[in-house]
C-alpha positions, 0 to 999 in steps of 0.5 A, a space after each residue: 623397610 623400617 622395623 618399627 619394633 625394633 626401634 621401639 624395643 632399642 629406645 625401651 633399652 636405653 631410657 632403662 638403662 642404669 635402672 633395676 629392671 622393672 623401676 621408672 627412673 626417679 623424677 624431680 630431686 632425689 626425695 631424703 629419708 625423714 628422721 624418725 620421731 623421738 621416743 618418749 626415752 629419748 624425749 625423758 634423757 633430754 628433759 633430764 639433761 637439761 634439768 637444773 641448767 638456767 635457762 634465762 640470765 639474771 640480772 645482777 643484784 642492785 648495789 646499796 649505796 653505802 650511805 644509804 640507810 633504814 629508818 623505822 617511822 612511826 607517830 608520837 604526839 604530833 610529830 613524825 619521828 624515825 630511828 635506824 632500824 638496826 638498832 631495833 630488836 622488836 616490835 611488841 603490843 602495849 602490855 602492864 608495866 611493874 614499877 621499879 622502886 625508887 627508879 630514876 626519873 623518866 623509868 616507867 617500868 620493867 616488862 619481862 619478854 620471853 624471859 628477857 627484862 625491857 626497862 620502860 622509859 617515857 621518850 614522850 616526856 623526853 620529846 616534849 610531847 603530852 601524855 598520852 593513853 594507849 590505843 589500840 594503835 600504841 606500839 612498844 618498840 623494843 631497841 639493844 642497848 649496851 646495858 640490855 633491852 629497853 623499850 619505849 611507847 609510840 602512838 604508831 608505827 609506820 613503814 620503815 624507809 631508805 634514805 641517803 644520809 646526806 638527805 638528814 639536815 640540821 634541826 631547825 629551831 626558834 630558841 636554844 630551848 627548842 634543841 635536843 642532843 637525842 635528835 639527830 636531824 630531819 629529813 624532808 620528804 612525801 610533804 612531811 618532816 621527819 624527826 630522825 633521832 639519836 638513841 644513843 642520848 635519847 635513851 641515856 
């Protein structure tokens, strides 16, 4: 005679085999504990750790080409006219001039800037351009010299420009008469011709 209870009481014994009494064997893969979630400490450590470090690269600076070089363009006359922009040394509103006294020809007159003395010379009649009366437009651009600061009127001044050197050409000219050793040659470009010009005869 078979002993059912037995047999059931056998087979209770060794399925709980290895297992705490009590507990039912785990099924399925073995579940992993979860990470605990971050503290605001430890989220505030990390933040500081990283503080200051870049986070994205920078593209290197572009190389100016040693020929290249900046004008300052503006409106005389008629003309477009530009002269290199390091030679500058400010750009003022129209102000009185006083006169000089037995003055060289083509000195307008002294205007003091901020302590400083500006000789006033008529670059206009230098260019061959009519005279002009000042606008609200007119401009006194303020350039070094080796002898100070001298300073000349234009009608307006435009943006400056970079251009390669190679891009300035000769100046074109009909007769001798139509030459200027302040000119230095024209540059071609956005349907325009601009005159870029030599101070270093020009304002002599």
């Amino acid at each position: 005679m078979v002993d059912l209870a037995k047999i059931r009481k056998k087979a209770k014994k060794s399925v709980g085999a290895g297992s705490p009494a009590g507990t039912r064997p785990a099924e399925g893969p073995a579940a992993t504990p979860e990470a605990p979630a971050a503290t605001p400490e430890k989220k505030l450590a990390d933040f500081l750790a990283g503080a200051g470090k870049r986070r994205f690269e920078t593209a290197p600076p572009i190389a100016a080409s040693p020929n290249e070089i900046e004008l300052l363009n503006f409106i005389l006359g008629a003309e477009r006219y530009a002269i290199d922009i390091d030679d500058i040394a400010e750009i003022i509103n129209v102000r009185p001039a006083t006169r000089v006294p037995n003055a060289e020809r083509g000195i307008v007159g002294i205007i003091s800037l901020r302590g400083s003395i500006v000789t006033l010379i008529d670059v206009r009649s230098k260019l061959k351009q009519p005279p002009r009366d000042p606008s609200k437009e007119t401009r006194i651009i303020v350039v070094r010299d080796a002898g100070g600061l001298i300073g000349f009127e234009v009608d307006r001044v435009l943006r400056p420009s970079k251009i390669d050197q190679a891009s300035i050409k000769p100046q074109p000219v009909v007769s001798p008469a139509e030459a200027s050793e302040g000119i230095r040659g024209v540059v071609r470009g956005d349907g325009a011709l601009t005159i870029v010009l030599d101070l270093s005869k020009l304002i002599v």
